[in-house]
LUMDRENFI-953943 format. One line per 3 residues: their letters; for each residue x, y, z of C-alpha. Coordinates in nm, 4 decimals, decimal comma, m for minus. Example, Ala and Ser with C-alpha at 12.3 -4.5 7.8 and 13.67 -1.06 7.14 Angstrom:
// residues 2
AS> 1,2300:m0,4500:0,7800 ~ 1,3670:m0,1060:0,7140 $
// end
This chain:
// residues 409
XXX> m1,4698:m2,4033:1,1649 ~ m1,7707:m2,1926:1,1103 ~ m1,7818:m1,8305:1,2925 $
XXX> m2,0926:m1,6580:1,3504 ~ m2,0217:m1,2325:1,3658 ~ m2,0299:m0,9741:1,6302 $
XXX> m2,3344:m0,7549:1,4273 ~ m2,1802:m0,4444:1,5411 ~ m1,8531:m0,5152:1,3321 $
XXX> m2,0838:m0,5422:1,0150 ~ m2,1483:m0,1870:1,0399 ~ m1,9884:0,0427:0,7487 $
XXX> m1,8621:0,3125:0,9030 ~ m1,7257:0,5977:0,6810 ~ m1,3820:0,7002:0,7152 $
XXX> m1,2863:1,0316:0,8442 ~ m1,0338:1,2523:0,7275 ~ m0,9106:1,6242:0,8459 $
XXX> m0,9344:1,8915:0,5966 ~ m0,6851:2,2067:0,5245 ~ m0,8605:2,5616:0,5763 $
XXX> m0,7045:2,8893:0,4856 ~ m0,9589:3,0497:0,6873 ~ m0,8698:3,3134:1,0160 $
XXX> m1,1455:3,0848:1,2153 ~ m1,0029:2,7437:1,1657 ~ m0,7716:2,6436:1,4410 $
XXX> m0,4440:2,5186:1,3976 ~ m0,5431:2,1711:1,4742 ~ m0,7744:2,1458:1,1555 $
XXX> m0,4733:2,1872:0,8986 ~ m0,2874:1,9199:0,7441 ~ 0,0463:1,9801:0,6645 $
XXX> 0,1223:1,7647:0,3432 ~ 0,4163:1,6062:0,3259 ~ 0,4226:1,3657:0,1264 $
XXX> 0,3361:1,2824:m0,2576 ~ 0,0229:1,0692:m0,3800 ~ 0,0148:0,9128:m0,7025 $
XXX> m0,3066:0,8256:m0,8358 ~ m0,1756:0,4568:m1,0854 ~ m0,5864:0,3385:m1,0712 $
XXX> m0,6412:0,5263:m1,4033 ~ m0,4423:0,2422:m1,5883 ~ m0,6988:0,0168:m1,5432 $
XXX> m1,0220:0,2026:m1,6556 ~ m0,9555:0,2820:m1,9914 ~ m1,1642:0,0305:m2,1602 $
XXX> m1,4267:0,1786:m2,2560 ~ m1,7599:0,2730:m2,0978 ~ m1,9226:m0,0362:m2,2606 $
XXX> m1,7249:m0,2613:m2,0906 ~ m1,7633:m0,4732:m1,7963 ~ m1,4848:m0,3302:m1,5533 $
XXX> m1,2241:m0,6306:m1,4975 ~ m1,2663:m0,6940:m1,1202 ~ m1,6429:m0,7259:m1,1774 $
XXX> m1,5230:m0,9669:m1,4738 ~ m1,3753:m1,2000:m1,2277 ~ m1,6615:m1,1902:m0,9673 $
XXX> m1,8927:m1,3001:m1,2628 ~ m1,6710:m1,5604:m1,3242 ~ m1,5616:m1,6832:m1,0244 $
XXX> m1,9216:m1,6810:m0,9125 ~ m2,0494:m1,9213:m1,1773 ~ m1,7938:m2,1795:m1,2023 $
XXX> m1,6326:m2,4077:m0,9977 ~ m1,2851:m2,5366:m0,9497 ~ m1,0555:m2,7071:m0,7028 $
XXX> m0,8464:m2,5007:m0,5226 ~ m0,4702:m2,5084:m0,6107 ~ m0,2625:m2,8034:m0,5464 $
XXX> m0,5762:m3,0154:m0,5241 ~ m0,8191:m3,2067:m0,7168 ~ m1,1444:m3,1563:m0,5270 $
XXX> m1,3813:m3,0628:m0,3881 ~ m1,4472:m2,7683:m0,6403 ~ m1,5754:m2,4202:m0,5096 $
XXX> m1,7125:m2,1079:m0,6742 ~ m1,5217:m1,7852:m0,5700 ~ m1,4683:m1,4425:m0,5403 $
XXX> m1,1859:m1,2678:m0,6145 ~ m0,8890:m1,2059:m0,3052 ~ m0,8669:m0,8187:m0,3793 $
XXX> m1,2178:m0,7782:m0,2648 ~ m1,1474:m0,8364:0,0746 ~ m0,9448:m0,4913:0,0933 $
XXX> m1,1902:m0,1885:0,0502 ~ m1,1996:0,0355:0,2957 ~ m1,4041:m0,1241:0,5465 $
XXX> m1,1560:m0,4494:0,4845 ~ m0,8625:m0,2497:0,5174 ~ m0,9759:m0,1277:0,8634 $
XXX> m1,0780:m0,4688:1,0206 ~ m0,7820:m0,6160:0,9139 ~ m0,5911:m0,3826:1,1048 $
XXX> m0,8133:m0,4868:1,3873 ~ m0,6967:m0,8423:1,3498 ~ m0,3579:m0,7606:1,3975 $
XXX> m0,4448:m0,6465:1,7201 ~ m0,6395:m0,9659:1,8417 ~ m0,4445:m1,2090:2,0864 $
XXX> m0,5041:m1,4712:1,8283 ~ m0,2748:m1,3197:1,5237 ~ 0,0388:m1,4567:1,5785 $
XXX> 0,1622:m1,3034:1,2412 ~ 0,1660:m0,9359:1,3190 ~ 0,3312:m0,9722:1,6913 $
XXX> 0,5981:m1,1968:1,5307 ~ 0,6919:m0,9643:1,2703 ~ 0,7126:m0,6708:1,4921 $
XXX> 0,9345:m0,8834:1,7318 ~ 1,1705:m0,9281:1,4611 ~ 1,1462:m0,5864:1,3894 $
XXX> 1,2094:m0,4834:1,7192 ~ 1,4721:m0,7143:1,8005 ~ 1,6994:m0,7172:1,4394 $
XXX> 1,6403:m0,3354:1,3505 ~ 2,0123:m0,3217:1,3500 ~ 2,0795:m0,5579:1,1204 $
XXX> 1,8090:m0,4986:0,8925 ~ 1,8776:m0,1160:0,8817 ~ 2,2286:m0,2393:0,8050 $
XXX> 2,1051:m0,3736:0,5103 ~ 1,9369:m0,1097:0,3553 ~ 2,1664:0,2186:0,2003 $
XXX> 2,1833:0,5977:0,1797 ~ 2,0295:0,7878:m0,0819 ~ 1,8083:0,4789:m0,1800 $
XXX> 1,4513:0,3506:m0,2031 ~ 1,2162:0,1452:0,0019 ~ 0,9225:0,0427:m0,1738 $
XXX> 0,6247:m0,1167:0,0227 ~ 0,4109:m0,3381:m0,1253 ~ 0,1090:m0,3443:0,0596 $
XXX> 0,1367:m0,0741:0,3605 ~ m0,1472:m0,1362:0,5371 ~ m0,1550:0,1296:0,8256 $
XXX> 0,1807:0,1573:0,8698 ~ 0,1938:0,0080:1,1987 ~ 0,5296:m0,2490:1,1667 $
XXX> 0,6602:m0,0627:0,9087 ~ 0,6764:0,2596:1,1406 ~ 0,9426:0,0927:1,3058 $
XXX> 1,2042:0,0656:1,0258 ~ 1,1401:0,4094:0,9436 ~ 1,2128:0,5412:1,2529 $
XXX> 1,5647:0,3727:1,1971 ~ 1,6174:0,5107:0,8960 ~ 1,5054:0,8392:0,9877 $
XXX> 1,7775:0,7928:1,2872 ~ 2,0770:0,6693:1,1039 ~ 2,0332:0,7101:0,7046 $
XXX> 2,0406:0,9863:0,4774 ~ 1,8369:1,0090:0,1238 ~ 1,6157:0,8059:0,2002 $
XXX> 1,2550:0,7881:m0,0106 ~ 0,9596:0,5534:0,1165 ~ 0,6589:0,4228:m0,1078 $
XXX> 0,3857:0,3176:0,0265 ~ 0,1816:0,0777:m0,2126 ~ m0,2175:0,0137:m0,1085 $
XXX> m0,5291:0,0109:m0,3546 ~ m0,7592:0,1984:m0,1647 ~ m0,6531:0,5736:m0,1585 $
XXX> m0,8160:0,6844:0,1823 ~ m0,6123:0,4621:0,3980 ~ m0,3147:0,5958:0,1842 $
XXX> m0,3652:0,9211:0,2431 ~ m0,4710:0,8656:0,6314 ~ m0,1657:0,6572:0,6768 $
XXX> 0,0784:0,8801:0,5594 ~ m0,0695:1,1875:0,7590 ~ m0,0188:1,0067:1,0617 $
XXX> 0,3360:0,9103:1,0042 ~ 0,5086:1,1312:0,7549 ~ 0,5650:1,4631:0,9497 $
XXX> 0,6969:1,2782:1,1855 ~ 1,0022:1,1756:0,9969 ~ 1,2442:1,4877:0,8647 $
XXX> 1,5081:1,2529:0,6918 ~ 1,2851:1,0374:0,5236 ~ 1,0699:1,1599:0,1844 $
XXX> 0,7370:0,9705:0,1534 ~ 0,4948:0,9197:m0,1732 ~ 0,1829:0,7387:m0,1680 $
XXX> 0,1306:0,5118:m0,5111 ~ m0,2473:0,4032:m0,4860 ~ m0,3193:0,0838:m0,7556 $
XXX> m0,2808:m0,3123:m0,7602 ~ 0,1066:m0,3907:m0,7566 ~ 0,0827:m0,4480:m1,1458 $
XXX> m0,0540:m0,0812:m1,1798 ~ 0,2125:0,0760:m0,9378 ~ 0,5578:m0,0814:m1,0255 $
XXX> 0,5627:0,0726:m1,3671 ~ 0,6675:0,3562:m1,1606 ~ 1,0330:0,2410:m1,0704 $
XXX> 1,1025:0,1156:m1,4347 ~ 1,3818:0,4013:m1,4826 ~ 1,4974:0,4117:m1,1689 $
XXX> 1,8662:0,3579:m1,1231 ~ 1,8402:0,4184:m0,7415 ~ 1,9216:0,1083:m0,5392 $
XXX> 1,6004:m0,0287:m0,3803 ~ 1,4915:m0,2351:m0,0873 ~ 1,1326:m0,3798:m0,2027 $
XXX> 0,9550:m0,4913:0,1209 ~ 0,6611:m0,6781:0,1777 ~ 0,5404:m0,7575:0,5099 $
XXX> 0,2409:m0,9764:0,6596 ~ 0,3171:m1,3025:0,5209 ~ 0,1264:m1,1311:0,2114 $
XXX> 0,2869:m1,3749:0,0119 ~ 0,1741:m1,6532:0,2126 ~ m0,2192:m1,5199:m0,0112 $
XXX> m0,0530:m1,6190:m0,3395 ~ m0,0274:m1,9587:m0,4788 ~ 0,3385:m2,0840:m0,5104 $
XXX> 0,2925:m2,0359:m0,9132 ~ 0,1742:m1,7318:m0,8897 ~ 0,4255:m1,5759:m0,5837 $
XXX> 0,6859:m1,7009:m0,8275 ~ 0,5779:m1,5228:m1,1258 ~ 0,5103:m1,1875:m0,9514 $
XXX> 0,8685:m1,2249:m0,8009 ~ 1,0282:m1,2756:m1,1690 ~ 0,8463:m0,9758:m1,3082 $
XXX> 0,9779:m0,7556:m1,0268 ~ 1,3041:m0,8952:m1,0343 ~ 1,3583:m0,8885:m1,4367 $
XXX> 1,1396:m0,5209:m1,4594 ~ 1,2229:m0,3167:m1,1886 ~ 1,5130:m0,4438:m0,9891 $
XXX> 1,8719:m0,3871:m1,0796 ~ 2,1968:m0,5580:m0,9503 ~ 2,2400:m0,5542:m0,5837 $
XXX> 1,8463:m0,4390:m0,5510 ~ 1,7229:m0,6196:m0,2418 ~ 1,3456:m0,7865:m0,1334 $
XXX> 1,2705:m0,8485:0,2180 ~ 0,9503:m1,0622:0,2118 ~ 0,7774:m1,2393:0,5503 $
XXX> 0,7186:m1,5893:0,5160 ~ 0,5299:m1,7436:0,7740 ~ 0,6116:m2,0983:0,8903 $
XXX> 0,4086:m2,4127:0,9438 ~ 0,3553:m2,4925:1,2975 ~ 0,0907:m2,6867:1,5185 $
XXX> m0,2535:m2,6698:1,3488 ~ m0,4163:m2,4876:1,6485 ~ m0,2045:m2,2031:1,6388 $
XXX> m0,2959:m2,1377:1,3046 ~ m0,6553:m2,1977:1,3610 ~ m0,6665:m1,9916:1,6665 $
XXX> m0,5053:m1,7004:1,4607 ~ m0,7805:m1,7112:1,1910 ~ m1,0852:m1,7311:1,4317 $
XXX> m1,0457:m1,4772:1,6899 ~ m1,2982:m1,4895:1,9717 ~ m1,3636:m1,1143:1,8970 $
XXX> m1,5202:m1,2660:1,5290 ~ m1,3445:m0,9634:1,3682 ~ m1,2029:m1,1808:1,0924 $
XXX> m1,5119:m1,3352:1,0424 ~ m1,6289:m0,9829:0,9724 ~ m1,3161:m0,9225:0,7329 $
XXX> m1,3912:m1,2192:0,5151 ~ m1,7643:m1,1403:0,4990 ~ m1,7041:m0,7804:0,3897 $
XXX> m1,5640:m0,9266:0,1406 ~ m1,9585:m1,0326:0,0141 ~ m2,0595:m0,6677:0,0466 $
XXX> m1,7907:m0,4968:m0,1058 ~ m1,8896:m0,7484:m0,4331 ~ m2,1673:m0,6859:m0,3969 $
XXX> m2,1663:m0,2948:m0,3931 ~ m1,9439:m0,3283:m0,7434 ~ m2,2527:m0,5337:m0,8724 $
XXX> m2,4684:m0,2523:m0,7828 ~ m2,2985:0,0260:m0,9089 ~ m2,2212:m0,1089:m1,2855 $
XXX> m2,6051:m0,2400:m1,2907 ~ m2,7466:0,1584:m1,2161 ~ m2,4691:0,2333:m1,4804 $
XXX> m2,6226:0,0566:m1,7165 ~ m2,9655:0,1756:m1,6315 ~ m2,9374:0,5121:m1,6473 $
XXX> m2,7577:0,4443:m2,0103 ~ m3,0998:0,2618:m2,0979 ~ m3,3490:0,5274:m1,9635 $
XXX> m3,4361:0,8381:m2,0579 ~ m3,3467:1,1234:m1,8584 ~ m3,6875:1,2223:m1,8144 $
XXX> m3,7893:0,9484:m1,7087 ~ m3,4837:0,8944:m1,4974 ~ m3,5939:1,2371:m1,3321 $
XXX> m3,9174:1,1001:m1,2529 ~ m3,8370:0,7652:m1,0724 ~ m3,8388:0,7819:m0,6811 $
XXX> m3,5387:0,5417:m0,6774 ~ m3,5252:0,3341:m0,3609 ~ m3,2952:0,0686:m0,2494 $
XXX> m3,2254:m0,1810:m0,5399 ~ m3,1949:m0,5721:m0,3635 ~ m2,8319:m0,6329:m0,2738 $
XXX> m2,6902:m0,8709:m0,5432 ~ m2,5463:m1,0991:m0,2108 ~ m2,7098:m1,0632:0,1718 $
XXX> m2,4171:m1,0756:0,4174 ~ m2,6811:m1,1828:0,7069 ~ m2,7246:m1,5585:0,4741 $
XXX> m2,3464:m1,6302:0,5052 ~ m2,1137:m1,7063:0,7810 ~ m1,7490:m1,7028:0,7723 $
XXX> m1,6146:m2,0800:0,7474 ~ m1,1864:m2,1889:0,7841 ~ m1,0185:m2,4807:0,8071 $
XXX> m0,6291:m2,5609:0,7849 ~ m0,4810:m2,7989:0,5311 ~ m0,1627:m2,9990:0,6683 $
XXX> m0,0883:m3,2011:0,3347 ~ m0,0642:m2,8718:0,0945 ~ 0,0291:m2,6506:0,4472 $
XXX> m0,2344:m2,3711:0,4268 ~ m0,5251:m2,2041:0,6030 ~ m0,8477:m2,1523:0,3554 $
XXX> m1,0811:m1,9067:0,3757 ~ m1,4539:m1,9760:0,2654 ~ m1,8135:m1,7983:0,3092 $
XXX> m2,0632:m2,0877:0,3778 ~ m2,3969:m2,0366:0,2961 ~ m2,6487:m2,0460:0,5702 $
XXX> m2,9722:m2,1363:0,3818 ~ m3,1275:m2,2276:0,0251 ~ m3,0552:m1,9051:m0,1521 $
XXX> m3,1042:m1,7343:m0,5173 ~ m2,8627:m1,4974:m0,6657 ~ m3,0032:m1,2872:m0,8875 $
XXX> m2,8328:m1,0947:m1,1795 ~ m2,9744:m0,7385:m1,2317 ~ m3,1214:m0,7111:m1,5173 $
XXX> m2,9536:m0,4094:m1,6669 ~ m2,6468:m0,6227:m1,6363 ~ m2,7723:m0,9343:m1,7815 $
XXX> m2,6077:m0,8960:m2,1455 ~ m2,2698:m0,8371:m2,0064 ~ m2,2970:m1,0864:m1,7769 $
XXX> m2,3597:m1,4005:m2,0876 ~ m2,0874:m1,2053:m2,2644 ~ m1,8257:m1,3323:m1,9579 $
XXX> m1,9394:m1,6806:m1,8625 ~ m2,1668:m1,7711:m2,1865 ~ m2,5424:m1,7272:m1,9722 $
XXX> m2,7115:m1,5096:m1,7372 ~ m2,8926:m1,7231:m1,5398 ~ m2,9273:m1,6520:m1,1781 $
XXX> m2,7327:m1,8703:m0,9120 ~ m2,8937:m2,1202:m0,6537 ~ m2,6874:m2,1605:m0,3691 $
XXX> m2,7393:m2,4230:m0,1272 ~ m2,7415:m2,4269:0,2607 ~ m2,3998:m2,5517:0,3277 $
XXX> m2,2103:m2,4189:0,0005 ~ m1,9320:m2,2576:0,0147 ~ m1,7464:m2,0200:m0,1801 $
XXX> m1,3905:m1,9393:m0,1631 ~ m1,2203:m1,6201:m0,0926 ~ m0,8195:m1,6803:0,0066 $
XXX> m0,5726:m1,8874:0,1189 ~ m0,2515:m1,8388:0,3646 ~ m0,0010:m2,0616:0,3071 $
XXX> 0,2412:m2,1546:0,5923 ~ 0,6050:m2,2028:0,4442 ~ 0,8496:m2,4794:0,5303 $
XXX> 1,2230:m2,4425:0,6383 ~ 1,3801:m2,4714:0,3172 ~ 1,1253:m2,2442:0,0521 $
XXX> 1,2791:m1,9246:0,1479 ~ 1,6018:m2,0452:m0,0723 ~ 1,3621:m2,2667:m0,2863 $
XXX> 1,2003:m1,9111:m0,3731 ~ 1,5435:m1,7544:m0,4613 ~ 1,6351:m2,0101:m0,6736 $
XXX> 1,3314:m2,0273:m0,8957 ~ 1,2923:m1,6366:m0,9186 ~ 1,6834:m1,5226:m1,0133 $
XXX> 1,7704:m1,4114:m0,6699 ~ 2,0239:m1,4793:m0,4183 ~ 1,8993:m1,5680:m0,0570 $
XXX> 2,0698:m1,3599:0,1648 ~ 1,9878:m1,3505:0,5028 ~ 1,6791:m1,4416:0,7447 $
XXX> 1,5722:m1,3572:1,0556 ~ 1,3160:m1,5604:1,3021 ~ 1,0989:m1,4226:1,5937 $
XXX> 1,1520:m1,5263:1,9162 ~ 0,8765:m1,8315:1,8986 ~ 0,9647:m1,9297:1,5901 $
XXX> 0,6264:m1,8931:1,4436 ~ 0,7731:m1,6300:1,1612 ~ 1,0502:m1,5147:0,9169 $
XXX> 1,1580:m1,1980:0,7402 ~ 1,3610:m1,2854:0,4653 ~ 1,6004:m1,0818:0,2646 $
XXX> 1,6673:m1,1750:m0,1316 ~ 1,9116:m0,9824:m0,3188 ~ 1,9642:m1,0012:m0,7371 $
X> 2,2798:m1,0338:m0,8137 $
// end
């Protein structure tokens, strides 16, 4: 199912965030109060060297030239783009659009269970411990086991795990002074980045990750991201609540993943631009590093050519009953050239062995994610090839969704 977008929700609209002043003419309205930590894990990443082609460019380049079959399948094959780019900024705030839309099931599940089981969850969950989220988002579900906790635990410490650091630090100001029994820090970097942090840490934890995140990941690879937690950071009696969500009838799930609103459609499609921008910035990179400055001084710049035009795609899903899951594609919606710029065009033979630039036909499609819908029996499957112990689950009132608790024993 192809989805044509709302122009207006292609827009980039900055994000705006209140400022401290120490100044007698600022009103007390304008301060923020901080009060929580941040904790900046992106560094980890970028120490490769100016010369080198940052990784997550690395992977556009080579998801963009070759072709494969997705998972679990053995055609057609599609280029790609990498998941991550989905959630910049701009991403991060239309998804938590779609959560809103009548369509998404997923999020008004969740909070149902949330809503309804607090008790028991909460009961799950001890003093003086740690609750690590992986993936925050804004905060909106997650709000409501806090609240709890804030109610009827002592010692507890929240983490909130997200890669871009203004809807970190936006989320937390919202929610954190709220909440005098809970402490909050902010860890901004990819989970593989962040969990380094709780290496040490001989506090029990309850690792939670909401959304049906999981649901993004390959079986293969949920699995191995599970063992490294489990075997790295989790000690006996550490719990992991995860949301699985479950297969149902195919129009549900199609419904939930093309909103009449077309704010997914604009989701997936920032997606293009946010690859796009990354293209951009490494090729001036590069070009400043080849010109001089005074001649650098002396160029009128201008607008380079975006490396991908957002207005030549459209947003394209469809939901796969044999291998249970909803993919995600950007369809092409004419004869097209991609061209590499051509302060880039080294680096770019270095990855995939040429630098030729990409025709794209009217009708091609390149892939961007997959949400798998899980069966009644792969919670404990999960548990069982991971280390862990299946402890409890809990199902919304419809029966669309589970939250799942896993303890290692």
């Amino acid at each position: 199912m192809a989805t044509v977008v709302d122009p207006e929700l292609t827009k980039v609209n900055a994000p705006v965030r209140a400022t401290g002043s120490n100044t007698s003419s600022s009103s007390e309205s304008d301060i923020v109060v901080t009060t929580y930590r941040f904790l900046d894990y992106r560094t980890a990443s970028t120490q490769d060297g100016q010369d080198q082609m940052p990784s997550l460019l690395k992977d556009i380049v080579g998801g963009i030239t070759t072709r494969k079959a997705l998972a679990g399948t053995t055609g057609p094959e599609y280029r790609s783009l990498p998941t991550v780019l989905l959630y910049d900024d701009r991403g991060l705030e239309l998804y938590d659009r779609i959560t809103y839309t009548p369509e998404y099931y997923p999020a008004a599940s969740e909070i149902d269970i949330l809503e309804t089981k607090i008790q028991e969850i909460v009961a799950e969950i001890p003093n003086d411990s740690d609750v690590i989220e992986l993936g925050c988002g804004s905060l909106r579900k997650t709000k409501i086991l806090l609240d709890a906790l804030n109610k009827q635990r002592t010692g507890i410490t929240y983490y909130a795990i997200d890669v871009m650091p203004q809807p970190l630090h936006d989320s937390m100001e919202g929610l954190s002074p709220q909440m005098s029994n809970v402490s909050f820090v902010a860890l901004c970097g990819t989970y593989e980045e962040v969990m380094s942090h709780f290496k040490k840490s001989s506090r029990r934890k309850t690792i939670v990750w909401l959304g049906s995140s999981m649901g993004n990941c390959t079986y293969e690879s949920a699995t191995e991201m599970l063992s490294g937690i489990v075997d790295s950071v989790m000690n006996k009696q550490d719990s992991i609540m995860i949301g699985m969500d479950l297969q149902k009838e195919p129009s549900i799930i199609m419904d939930a993943y093309h909103d009449a609103q077309g704010v997914t459609a604009a989701f997936e499609l920032n997606a293009l631009s946010h690859a796009s921008n990354i293209v951009a910035a490494y090729a001036q990179a590069k070009q400043e590093d080849l010109v001089a400055p005074e001649t650098r001084a002396r160029s009128n710049g201008g607008t380079p050519k975006p490396f991908i035009d957002i207005n030549k795609f459209e947003y394209f899903g469809e939901y796969d009953e044999v291998t249970g899951r909803h993919n995600a594609f950007l369809e092409a919606r004419e004869n097209m050239l991609l061209q590499w710029p051509e302060s880039i065009r080294t680096q770019v033979k270095e990855v995939c062995g040429n630098s030729y630039n990409i025709v794209l036909k009217r009708g091609e499609r390149i892939y961007i994610e997959s949400s798998h819908k899980y069966g009644p029996n792969d919670a404990k499957k999960l548990a069982d090839a991971t280390g862990l112990t299946y402890a409890i689950g809990w199902l919304d009132s419809r029966k669309y969704y589970s939250l799942n608790l896993f303890r290692k024993p």
